[in-house]
C-alpha positions as a Markdown table, in Angstrom:
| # | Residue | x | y | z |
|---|---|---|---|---|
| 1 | Unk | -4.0 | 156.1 | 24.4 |
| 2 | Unk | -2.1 | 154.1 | 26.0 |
| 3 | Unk | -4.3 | 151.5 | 28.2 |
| 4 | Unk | -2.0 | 151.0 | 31.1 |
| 5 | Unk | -0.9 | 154.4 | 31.9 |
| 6 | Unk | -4.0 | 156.4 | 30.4 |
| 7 | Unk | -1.4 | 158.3 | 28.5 |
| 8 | Unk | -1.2 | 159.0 | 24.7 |
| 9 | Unk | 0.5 | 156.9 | 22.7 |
| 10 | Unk | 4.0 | 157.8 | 20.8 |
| 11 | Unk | 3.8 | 156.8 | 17.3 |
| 12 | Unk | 6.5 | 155.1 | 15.8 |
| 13 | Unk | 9.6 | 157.5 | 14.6 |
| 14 | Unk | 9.9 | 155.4 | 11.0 |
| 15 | Unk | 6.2 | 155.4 | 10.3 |
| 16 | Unk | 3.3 | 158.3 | 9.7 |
| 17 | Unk | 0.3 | 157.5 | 10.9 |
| 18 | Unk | -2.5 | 156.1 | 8.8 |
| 19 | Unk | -5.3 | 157.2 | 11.2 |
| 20 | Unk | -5.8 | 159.5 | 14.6 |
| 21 | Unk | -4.5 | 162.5 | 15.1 |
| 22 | Unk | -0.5 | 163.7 | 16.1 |
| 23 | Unk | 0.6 | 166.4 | 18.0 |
| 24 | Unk | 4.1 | 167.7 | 16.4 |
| 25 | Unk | 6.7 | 169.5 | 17.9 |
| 26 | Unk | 9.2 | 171.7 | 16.4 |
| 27 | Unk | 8.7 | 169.2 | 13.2 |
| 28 | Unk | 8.8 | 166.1 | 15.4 |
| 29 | Unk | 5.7 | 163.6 | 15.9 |
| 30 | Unk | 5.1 | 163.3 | 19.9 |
| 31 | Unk | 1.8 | 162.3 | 20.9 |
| 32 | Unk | -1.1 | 160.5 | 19.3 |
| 33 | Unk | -4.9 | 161.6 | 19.5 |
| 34 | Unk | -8.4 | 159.5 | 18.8 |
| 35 | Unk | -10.1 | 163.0 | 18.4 |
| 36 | Unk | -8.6 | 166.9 | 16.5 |
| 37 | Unk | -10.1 | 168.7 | 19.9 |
| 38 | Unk | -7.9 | 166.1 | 22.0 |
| 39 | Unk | -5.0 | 167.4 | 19.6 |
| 40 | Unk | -5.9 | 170.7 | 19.9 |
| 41 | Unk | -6.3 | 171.2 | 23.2 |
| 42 | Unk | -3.1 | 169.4 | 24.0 |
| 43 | Unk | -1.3 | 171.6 | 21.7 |
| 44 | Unk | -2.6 | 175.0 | 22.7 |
| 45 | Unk | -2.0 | 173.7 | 26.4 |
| 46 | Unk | 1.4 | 173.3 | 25.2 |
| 47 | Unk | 1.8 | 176.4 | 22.9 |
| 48 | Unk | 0.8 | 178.5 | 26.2 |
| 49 | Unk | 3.3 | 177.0 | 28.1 |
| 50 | Unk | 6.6 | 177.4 | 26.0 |
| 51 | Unk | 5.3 | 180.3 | 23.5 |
| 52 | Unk | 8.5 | 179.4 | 21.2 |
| 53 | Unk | 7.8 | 176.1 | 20.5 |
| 54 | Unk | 6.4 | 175.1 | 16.7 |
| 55 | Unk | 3.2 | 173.0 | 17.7 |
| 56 | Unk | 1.0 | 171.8 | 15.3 |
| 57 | Unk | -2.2 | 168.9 | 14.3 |
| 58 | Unk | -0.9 | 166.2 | 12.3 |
| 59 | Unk | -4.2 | 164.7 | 10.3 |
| 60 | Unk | -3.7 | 161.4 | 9.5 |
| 61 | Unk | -6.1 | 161.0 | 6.8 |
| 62 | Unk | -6.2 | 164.4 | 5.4 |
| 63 | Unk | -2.2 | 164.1 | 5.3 |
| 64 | Unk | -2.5 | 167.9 | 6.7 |
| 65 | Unk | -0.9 | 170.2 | 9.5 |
| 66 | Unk | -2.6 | 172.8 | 11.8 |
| 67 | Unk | -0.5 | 175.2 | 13.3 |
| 68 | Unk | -1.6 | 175.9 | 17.0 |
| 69 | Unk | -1.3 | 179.8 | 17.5 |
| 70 | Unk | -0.7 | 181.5 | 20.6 |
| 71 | Unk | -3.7 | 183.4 | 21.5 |
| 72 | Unk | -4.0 | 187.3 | 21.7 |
| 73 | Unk | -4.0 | 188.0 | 24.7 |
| 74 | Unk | -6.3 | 191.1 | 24.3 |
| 75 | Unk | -8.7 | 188.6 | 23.1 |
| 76 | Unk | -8.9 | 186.5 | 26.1 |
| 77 | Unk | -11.3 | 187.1 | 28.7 |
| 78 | Unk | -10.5 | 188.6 | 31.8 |
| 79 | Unk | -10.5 | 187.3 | 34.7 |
């Protein structure tokens, strides 16, 4: 995160990260995370908001993507 403003921090467009986790957009690295649920959270957040979008968890160390899904709704609770 970024100390000053308390926001994530972008990681560098010419780099991958070694370490963290990075939330990627529509095959574009945006945001950087210390923890996956951090990721995650900010992704489904995301992935509920504009449905189209490709979001997924970039693992640094496990060199991996997770692709955030939109949830069923008929699965979610009501409220």
């Amino acid at each position: 995160m970024n100390g000053k403003s308390g926001t994530p921090a972008s990681p560098r467009a010419d780099a991958m990260p070694t370490e963290g986790y990075v939330l990627s957009v529509d095959g574009k690295l945006k945001a950087e995370f210390k923890a996956s649920e951090d990721a995650m959270a900010a992704g489904l957040k995301l992935k509920q908001a504009y449905p189209v979008l490709q979001v997924q968890v970039f693992d640094a160390a496990a060199r991996s993507y997770t692709s955030i899904l939109q949830p069923d709704p008929a699965t979610l609770p009501e409220k």
